[in-house]
One Martini backbone bead per residue (centre of mass of N, CA, C, O) as a GRO file, in nm:
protein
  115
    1UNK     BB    1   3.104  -2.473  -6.046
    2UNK     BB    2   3.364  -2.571  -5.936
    3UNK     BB    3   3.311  -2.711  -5.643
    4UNK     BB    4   3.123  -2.937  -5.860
    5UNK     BB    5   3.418  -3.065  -5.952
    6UNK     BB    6   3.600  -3.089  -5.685
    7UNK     BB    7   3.449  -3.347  -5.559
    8UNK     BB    8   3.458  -3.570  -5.743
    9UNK     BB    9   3.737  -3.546  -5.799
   10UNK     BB   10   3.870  -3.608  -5.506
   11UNK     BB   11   3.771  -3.860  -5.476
   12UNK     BB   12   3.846  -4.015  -5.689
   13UNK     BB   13   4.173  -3.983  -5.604
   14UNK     BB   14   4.174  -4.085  -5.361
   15UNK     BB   15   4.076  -4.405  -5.422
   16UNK     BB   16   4.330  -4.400  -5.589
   17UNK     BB   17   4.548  -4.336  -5.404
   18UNK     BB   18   4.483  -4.590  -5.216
   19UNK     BB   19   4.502  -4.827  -5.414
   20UNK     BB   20   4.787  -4.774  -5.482
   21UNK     BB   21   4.917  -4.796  -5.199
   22UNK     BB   22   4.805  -5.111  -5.125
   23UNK     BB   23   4.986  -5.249  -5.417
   24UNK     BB   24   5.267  -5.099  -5.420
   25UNK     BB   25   5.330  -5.229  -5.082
   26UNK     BB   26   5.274  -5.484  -5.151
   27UNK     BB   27   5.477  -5.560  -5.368
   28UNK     BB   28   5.733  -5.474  -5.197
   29UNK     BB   29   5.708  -5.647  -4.987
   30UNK     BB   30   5.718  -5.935  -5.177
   31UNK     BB   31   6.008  -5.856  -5.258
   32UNK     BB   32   6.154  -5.864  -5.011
   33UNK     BB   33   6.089  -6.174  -4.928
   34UNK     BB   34   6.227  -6.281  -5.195
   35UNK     BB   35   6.508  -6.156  -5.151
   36UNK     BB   36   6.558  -6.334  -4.904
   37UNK     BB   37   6.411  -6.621  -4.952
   38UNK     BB   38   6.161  -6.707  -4.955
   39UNK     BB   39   5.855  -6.893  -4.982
   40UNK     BB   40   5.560  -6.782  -5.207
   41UNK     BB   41   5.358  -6.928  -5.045
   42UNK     BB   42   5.290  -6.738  -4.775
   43UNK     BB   43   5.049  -6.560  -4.968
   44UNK     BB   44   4.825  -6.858  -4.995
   45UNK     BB   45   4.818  -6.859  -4.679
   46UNK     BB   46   4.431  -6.920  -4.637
   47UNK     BB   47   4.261  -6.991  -4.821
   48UNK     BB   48   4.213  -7.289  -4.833
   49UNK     BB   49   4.046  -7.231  -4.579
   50UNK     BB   50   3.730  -7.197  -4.508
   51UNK     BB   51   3.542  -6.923  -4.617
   52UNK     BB   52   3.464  -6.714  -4.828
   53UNK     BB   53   3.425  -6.362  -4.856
   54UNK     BB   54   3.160  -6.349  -4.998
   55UNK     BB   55   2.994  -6.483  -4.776
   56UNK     BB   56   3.059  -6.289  -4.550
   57UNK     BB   57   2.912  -6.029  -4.699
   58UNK     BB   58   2.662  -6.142  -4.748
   59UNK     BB   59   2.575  -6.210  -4.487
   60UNK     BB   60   2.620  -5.982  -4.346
   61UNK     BB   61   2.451  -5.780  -4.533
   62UNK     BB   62   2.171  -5.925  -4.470
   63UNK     BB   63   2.155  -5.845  -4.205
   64UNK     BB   64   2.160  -5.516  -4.203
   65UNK     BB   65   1.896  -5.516  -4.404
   66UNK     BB   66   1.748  -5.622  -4.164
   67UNK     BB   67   1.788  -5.433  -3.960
   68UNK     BB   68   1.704  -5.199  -4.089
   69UNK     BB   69   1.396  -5.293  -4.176
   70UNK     BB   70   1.328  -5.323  -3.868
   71UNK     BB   71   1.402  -5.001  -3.774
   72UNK     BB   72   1.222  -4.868  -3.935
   73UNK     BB   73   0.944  -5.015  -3.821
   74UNK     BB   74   0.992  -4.953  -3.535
   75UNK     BB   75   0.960  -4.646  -3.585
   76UNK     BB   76   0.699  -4.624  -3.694
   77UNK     BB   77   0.553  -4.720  -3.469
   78UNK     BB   78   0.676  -4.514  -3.255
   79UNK     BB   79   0.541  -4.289  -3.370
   80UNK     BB   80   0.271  -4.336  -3.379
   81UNK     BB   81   0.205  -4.439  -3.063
   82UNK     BB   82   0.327  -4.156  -2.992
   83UNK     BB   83   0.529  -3.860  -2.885
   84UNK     BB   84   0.742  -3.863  -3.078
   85UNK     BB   85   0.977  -3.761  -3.293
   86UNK     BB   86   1.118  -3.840  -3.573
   87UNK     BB   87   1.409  -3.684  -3.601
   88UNK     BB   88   1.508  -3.918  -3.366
   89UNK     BB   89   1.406  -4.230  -3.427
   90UNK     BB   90   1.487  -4.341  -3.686
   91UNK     BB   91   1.810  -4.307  -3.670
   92UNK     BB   92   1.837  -4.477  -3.368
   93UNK     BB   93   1.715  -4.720  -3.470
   94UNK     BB   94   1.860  -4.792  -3.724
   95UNK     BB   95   2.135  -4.818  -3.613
   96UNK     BB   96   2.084  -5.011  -3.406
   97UNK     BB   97   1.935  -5.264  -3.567
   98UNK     BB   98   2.204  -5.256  -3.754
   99UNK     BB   99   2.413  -5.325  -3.524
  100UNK     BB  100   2.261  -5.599  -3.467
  101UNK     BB  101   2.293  -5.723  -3.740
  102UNK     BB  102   2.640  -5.691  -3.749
  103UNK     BB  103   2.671  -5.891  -3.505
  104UNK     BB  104   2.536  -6.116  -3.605
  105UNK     BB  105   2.699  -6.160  -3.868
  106UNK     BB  106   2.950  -6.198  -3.721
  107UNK     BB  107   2.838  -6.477  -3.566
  108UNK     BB  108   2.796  -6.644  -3.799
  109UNK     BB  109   3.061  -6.598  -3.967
  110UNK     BB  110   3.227  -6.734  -3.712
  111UNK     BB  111   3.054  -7.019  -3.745
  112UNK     BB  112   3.116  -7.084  -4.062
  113UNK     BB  113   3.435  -7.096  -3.974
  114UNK     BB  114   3.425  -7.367  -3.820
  115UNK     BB  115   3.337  -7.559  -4.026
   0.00000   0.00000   0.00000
């Protein structure tokens, strides 16, 4: 029964660990460049400009999803009409079907960003 809580705890932990050094680093950081005199503006810089982010990770996540799709589709077409094995045909179509997605999401995203 141990076991089975200390997994769930542990992610939790760990999740909870990674968010608090990358908020505590970025304050300190930024403490610091006050200290010295910077102008607070250059936190700001990038913002302004561009796709915003949530654009860009739905463009890749529906890319993804359609690539992972594909890949079902694919991998089923070729177990029918084949004599290849399931256990190795469905995950090798599918992570490709999906890097291809992802390749492609990443290209559309970056065509976005030049408009």
């Amino acid at each position: 029964m141990l076991p089975g809580i200390l997994i769930p705890l542990s992610f939790f932990l760990m999740i909870f660990g990674i968010v608090y050094l990358i908020y505590s680093t970025r304050n300190r950081e930024r403490l610091a460049l006050i200290e010295k005199g910077v102008d607070a503006s250059i936190f700001l810089q990038g913002r302004e400009k561009g796709v915003s982010a949530w654009k860009i990770l739905v463009v890749n996540l529906a890319f993804l999803l359609i690539g992972s799709g594909v890949g079902i589709f694919l991998a089923l077409l070729i177990t029918t009409y084949t004599s290849l094995e399931d256990g190795a045909v469905y995950p090798s179509i599918i992570f490709i079907m999906a890097g291809i997605g992802l390749l492609t999401g990443f290209k559309t995203a970056k065509d976005l960003d030049k408009e």
